[in-house]
GUVEX-101419 format. One record per residue (C-alpha): residue number from 1; residue in three letters; x, y, z. Coordinates in steps of 0.001 Angstrom, whole numbers. Each point is the difference from the previous one (the first is absolute). Layout:
REM GUVEX-101419
<NUM,'ALA',<X,Y,Z>> ...
//
This chain:
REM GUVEX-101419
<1,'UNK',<90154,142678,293411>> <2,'UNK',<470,2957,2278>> <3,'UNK',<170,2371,-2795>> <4,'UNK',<-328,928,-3358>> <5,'UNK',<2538,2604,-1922>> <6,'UNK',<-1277,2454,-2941>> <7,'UNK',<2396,2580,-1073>> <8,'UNK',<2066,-142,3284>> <9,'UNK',<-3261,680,1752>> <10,'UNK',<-431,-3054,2566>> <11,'UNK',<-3855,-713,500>> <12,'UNK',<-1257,-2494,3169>> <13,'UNK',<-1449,623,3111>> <14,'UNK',<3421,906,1383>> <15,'UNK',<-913,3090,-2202>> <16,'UNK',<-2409,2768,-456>> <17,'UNK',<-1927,-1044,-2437>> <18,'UNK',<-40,145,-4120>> <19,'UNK',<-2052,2328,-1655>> <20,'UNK',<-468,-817,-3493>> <21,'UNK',<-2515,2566,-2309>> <22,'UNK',<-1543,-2227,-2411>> <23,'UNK',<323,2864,-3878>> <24,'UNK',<-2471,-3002,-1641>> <25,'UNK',<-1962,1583,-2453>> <26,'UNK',<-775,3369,1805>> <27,'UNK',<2287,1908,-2663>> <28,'UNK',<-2614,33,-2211>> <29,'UNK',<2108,-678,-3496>> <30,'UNK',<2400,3121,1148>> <31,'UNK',<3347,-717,633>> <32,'UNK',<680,3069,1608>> <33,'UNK',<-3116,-1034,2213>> <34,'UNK',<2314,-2955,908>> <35,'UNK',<3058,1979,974>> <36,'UNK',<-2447,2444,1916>> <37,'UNK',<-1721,-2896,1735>> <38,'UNK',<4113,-1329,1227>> <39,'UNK',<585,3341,785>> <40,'UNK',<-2493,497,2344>> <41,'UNK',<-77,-3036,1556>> <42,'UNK',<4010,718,735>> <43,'UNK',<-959,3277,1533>> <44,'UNK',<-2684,-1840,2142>> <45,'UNK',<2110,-2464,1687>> <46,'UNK',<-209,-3252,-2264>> <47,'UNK',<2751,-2175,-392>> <48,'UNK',<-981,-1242,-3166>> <49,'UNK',<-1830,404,-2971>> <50,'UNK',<-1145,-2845,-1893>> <51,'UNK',<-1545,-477,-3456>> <52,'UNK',<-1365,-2465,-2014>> <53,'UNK',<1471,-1743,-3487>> <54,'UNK',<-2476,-1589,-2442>> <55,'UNK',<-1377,770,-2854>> <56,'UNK',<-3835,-1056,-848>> <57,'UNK',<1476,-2695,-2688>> <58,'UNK',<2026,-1230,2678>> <59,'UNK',<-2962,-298,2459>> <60,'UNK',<-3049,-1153,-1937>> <61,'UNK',<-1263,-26,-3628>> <62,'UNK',<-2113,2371,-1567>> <63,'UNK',<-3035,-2248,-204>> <64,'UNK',<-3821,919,447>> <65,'UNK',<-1385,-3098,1383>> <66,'UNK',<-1631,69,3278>> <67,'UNK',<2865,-1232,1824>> <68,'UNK',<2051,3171,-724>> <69,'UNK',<-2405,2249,1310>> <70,'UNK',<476,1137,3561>> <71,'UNK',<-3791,-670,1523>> <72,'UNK',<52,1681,3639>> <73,'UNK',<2109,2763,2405>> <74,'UNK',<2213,2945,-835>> <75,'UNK',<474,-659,-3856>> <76,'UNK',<-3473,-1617,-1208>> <77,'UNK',<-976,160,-3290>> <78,'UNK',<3849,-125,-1697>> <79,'UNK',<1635,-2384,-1733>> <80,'UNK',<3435,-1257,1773>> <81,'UNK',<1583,1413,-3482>> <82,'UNK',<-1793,3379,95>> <83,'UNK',<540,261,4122>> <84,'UNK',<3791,-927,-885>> <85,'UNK',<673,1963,-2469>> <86,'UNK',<-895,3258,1883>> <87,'UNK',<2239,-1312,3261>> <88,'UNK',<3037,-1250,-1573>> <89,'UNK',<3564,1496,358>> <90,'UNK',<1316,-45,-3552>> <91,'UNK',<3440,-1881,234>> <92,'UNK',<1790,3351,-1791>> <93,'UNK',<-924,1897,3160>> <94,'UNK',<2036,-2038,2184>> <95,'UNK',<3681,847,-307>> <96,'UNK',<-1144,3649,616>> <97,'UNK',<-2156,-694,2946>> <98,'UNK',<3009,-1902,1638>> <99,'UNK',<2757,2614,-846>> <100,'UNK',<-2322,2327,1258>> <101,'UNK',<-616,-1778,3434>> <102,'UNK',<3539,-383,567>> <103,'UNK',<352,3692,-878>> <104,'UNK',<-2386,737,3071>> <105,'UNK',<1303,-2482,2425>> <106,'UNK',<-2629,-2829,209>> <107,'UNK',<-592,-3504,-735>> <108,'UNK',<-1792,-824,-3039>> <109,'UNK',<-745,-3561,-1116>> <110,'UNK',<-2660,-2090,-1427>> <111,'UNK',<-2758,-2431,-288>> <112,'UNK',<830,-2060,-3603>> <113,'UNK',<-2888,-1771,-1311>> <114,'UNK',<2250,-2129,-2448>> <115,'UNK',<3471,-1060,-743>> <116,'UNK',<706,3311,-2693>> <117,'UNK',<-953,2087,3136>> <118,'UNK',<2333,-2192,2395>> <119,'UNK',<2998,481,-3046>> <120,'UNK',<-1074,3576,-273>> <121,'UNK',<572,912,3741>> <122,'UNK',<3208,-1936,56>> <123,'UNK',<1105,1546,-2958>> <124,'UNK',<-962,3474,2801>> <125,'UNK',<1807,-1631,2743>> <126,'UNK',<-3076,51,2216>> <127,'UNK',<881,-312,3315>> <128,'UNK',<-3084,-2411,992>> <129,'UNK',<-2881,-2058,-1467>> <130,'UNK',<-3515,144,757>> <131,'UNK',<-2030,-2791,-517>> <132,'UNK',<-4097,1310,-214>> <133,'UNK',<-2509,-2151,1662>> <134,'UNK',<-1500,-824,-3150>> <135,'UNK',<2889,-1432,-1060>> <136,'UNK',<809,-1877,3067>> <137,'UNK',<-947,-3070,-1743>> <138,'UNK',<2064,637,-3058>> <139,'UNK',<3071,-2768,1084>> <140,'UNK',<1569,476,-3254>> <141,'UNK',<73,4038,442>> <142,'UNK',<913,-718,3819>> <143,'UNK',<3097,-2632,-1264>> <144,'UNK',<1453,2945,-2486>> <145,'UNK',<-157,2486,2458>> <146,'UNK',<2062,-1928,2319>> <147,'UNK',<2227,-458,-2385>> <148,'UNK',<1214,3026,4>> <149,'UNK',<1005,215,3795>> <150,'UNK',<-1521,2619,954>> <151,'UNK',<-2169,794,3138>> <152,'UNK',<-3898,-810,-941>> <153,'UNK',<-2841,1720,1953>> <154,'UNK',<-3328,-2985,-417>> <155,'UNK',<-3456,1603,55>> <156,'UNK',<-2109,-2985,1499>> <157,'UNK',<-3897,1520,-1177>> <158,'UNK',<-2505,-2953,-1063>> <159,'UNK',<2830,-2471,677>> <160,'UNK',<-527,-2714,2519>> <161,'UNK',<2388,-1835,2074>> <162,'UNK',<914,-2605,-2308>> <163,'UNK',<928,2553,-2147>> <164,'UNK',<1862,2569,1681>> <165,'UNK',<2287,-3435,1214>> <166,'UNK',<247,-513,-3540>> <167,'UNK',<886,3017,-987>> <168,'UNK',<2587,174,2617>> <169,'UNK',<1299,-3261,-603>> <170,'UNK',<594,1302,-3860>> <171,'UNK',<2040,2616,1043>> <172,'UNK',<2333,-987,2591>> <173,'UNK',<507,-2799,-1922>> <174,'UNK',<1135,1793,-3070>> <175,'UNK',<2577,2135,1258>> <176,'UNK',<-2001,3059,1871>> <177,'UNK',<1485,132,3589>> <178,'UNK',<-2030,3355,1026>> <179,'UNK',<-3960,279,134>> <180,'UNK',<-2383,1683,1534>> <181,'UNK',<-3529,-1308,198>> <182,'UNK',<-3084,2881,-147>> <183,'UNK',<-3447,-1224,1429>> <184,'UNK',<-2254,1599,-2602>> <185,'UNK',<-3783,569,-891>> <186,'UNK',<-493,-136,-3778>> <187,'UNK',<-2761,2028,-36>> <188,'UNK',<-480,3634,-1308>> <189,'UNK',<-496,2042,2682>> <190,'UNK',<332,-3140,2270>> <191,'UNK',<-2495,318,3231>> <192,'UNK',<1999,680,2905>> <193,'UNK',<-2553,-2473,1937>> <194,'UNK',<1812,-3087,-2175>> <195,'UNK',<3530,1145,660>> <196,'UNK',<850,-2845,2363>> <197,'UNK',<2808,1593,926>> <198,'UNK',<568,-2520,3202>> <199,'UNK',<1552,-1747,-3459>> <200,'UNK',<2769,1294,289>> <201,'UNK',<750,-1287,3038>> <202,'UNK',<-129,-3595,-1058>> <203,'UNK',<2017,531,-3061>> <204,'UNK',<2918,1592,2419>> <205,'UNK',<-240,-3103,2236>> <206,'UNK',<-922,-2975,-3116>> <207,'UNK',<2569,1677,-2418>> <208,'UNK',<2727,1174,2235>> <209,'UNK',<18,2334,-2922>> <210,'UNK',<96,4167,-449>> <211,'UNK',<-3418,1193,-177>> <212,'UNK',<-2180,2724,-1189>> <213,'UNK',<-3574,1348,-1475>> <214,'UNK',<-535,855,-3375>> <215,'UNK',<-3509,1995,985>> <216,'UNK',<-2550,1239,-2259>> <217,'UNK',<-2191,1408,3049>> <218,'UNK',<-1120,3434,-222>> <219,'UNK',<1985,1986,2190>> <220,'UNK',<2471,-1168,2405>> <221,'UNK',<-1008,-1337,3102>> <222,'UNK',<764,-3727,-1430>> <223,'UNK',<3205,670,-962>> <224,'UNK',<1100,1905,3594>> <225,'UNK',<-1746,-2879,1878>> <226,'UNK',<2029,-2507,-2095>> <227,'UNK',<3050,1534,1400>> <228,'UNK',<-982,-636,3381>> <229,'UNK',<-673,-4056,-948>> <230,'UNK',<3243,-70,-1538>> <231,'UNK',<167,1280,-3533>> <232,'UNK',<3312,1248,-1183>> <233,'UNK',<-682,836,-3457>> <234,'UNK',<-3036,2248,-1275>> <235,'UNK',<-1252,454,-3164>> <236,'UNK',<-2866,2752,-1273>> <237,'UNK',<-813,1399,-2733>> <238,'UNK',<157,3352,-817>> <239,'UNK',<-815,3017,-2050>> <240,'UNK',<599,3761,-210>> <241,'UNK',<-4449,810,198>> <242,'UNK',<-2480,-2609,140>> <243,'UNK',<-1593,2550,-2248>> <244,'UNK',<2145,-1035,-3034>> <245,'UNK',<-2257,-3081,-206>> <246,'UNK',<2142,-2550,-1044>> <247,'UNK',<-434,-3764,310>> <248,'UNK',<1689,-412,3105>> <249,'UNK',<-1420,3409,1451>> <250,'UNK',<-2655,-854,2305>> <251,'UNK',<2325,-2219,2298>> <252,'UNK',<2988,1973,70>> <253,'UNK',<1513,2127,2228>> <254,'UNK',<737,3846,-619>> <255,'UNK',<3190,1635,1237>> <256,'UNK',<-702,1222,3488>> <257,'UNK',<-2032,-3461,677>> <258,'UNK',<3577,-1403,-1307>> <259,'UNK',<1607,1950,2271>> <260,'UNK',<-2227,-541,3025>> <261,'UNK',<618,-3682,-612>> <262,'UNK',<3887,105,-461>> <263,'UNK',<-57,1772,3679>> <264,'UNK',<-2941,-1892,2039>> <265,'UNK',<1201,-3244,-1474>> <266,'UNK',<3704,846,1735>> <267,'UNK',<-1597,1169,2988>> <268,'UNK',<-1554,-3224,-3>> <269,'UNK',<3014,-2343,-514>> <270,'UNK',<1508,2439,2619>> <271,'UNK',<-2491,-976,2628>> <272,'UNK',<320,-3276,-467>> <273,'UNK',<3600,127,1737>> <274,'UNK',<725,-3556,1674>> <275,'UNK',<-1225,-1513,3451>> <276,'UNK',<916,1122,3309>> <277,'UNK',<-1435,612,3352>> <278,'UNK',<2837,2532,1029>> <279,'UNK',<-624,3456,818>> <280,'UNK',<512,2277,-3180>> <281,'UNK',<2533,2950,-28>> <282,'UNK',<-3016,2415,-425>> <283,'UNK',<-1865,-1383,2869>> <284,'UNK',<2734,207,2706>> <285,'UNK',<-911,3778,645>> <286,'UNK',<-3158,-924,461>> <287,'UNK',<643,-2640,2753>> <288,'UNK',<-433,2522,2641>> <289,'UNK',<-3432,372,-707>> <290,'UNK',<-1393,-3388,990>> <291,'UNK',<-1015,-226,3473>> <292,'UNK',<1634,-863,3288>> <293,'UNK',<-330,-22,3988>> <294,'UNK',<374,3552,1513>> <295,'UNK',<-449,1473,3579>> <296,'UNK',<-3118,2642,-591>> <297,'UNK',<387,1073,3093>> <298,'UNK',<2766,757,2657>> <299,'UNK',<735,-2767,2468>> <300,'UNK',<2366,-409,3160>> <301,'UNK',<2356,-2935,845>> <302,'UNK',<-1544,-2544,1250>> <303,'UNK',<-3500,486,-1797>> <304,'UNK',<-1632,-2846,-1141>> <305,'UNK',<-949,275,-3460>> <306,'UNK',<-3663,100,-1343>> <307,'UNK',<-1938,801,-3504>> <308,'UNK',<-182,3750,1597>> <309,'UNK',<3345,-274,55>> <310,'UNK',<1320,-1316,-3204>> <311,'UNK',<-1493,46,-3420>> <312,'UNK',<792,-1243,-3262>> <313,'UNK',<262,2886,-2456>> <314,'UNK',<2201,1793,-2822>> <315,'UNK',<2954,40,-112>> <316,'UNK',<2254,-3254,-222>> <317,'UNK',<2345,718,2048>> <318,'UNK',<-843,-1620,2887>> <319,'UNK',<-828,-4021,784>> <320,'UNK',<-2317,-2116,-2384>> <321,'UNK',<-3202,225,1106>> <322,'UNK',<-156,-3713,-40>> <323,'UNK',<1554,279,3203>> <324,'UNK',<-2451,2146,1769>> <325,'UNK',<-1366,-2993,1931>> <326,'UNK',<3354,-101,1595>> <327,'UNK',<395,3216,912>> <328,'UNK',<-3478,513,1779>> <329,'UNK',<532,-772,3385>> <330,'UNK',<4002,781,-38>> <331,'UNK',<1096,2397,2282>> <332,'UNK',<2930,2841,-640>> <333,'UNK',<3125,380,1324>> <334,'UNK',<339,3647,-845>> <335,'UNK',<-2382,3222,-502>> <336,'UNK',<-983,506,-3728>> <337,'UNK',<-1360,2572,-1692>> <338,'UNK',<-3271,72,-1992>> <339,'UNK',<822,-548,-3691>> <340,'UNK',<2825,-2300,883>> <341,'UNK',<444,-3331,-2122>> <342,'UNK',<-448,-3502,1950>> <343,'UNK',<3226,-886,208>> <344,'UNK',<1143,-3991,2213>> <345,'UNK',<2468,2354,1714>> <346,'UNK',<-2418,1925,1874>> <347,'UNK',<-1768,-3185,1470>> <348,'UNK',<443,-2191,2777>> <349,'UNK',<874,-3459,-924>> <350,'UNK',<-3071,-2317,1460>> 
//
């Protein structure tokens, strides 16, 4: 698969790559948040925005046993239903968000959590699917998504091999012909140390597949060096302040980090270029800087040639000074002037 298309935009390593500002729950119950959020991540250099569609009935119960309470990390201490309930994107919101992206000229699409979010975002004509890693072993979800047709973007966090292949398996075979694979670390902020990001790598070469990083690092250091190891698609998420403490805050990115990472991440895929050993455009004006034999001092016909003589210095333009052993010991057939380049035609032949 040598790329992937989302709204005529083509995404693979032919391609700079994909930036994708993750809205999440950084709007803070504000829908005008939301459309502030697209905004600037438009005016920052994303190619997409993407949110997410659930409700906390459609995720979990409200239920106060012990396995309903979140124990450790970012959100310790709430209930799924509670910690849900303060995230979500109500459903009503998201006709408006998606007139509104088109409006501004992005990419907007989702992350369903269920099939009324999958008929939802049909119903929306969304453009692509994202499947969250948390969902990755959701078949069922995976099957109805594929349904559709549409491209699907897998997030592979806490998944293991067995069931990224299976998750794969469920979508090709269900009628989705474009996908993109993101390595991912489900962890909130996830420690740059465990990136793996050599990952990548292997799921480019084991796949044979569009790949990308769904990164919850702080910063952006992972996502720039994922570029360079082959990542074509890029997800963050992102806010307008960290200061608005939302959920999602503490991990996400504010504008001019967005920005910063929309450029360097290009810059990046730029460098990459392809193989080659020839000498670049930009280099050939260099070329007569590199060294060569000259005469550093003037010498009659018939002199025979010593290191007093002849030098390897700057410029070029004269012989390699690989040949310097064959020149030693040469005499000329003509005057020459100090300063002159070595030149065959100035030497005797042996």
């Amino acid at each position: 698969m040598k790329y992937v298309t989302i709204n005529n935009r083509k995404i693979g390593a032919e391609f700079p790559p994909y930036i994708v500002a993750e809205v999440s729950a950084n709007h803070n119950g504000k829908i005008e948040q939301a459309k502030a959020i697209m905004l600037a991540a438009k005016y920052n250099g994303a190619d997409a925005v993407k949110l997410q569609s659930y409700t906390p009935d459609t995720l979990t119960i409200n239920c106060d046993k012990p396995d309903f309470l979140i124990k450790e990390g970012l959100w310790s201490g709430n209930k799924l239903y509670d910690l849900y309930k303060q995230a979500y994107t109500p459903f009503e919101w998201h006709k408006d968000l998606f007139d509104y992206a088109r409006k501004i000229d992005i990419a907007c699409f989702s992350s369903p959590f269920d099939k009324t979010a999958v008929d939802l975002l049909e119903d929306l004509n969304t453009p692509a699917y994202k499947i969250a890693s948390f969902e990755v072993i959701d078949l069922p979800l995976i099957k109805y998504v594929a349904n559709t047709g549409k491209p699907m973007i897998i997030s592979t966090g806490m998944a293991n091999l067995a069931e990224i292949e299976e998750s794969l398996d469920t979508a090709l075979s269900n009628g989705c012909k474009e996908i993109i694979l993101l390595h991912c670390i489900s962890a909130y902020p996830a420690p740059i140390e465990e990136s793996n990001l050599k990952t990548i790598q292997d799921m480019v070469s084991r796949f044979s597949i569009v790949t990308g990083l769904s990164d919850h690092t702080l910063g952006t250091t992972a996502s720039i060096s994922a570029v360079a190891l082959g990542a074509s698609f890029i997800e963050k998420h992102f806010t307008l302040s960290r200061k608005d403490k939302g959920p999602d805050s503490m991990f996400s990115l504010e504008p001019e980090e967005l920005k910063s990472l929309c450029i360097h991440s290009r810059e990046a895929w730029s460098a990459l270029g392809c193989s080659s050993y020839e000498r670049k455009e930009s280099e050939k004006s260099n070329s007569m800087f590199r060294r060569s034999l000259y005469f550093v001092q003037d010498a009659i016909k018939g002199s025979v040639l010593d290191d007093t003589t002849v030098r390897s210095i700057r410029p070029g333009y004269g012989l390699a000074p690989k040949f310097y052993p064959d020149v030693i010991g040469r005499k000329l057939n003509q005057d020459v002037e100090r300063g002159t380049p070595v030149s065959w035609e100035v030497l005797e032949e042996r």
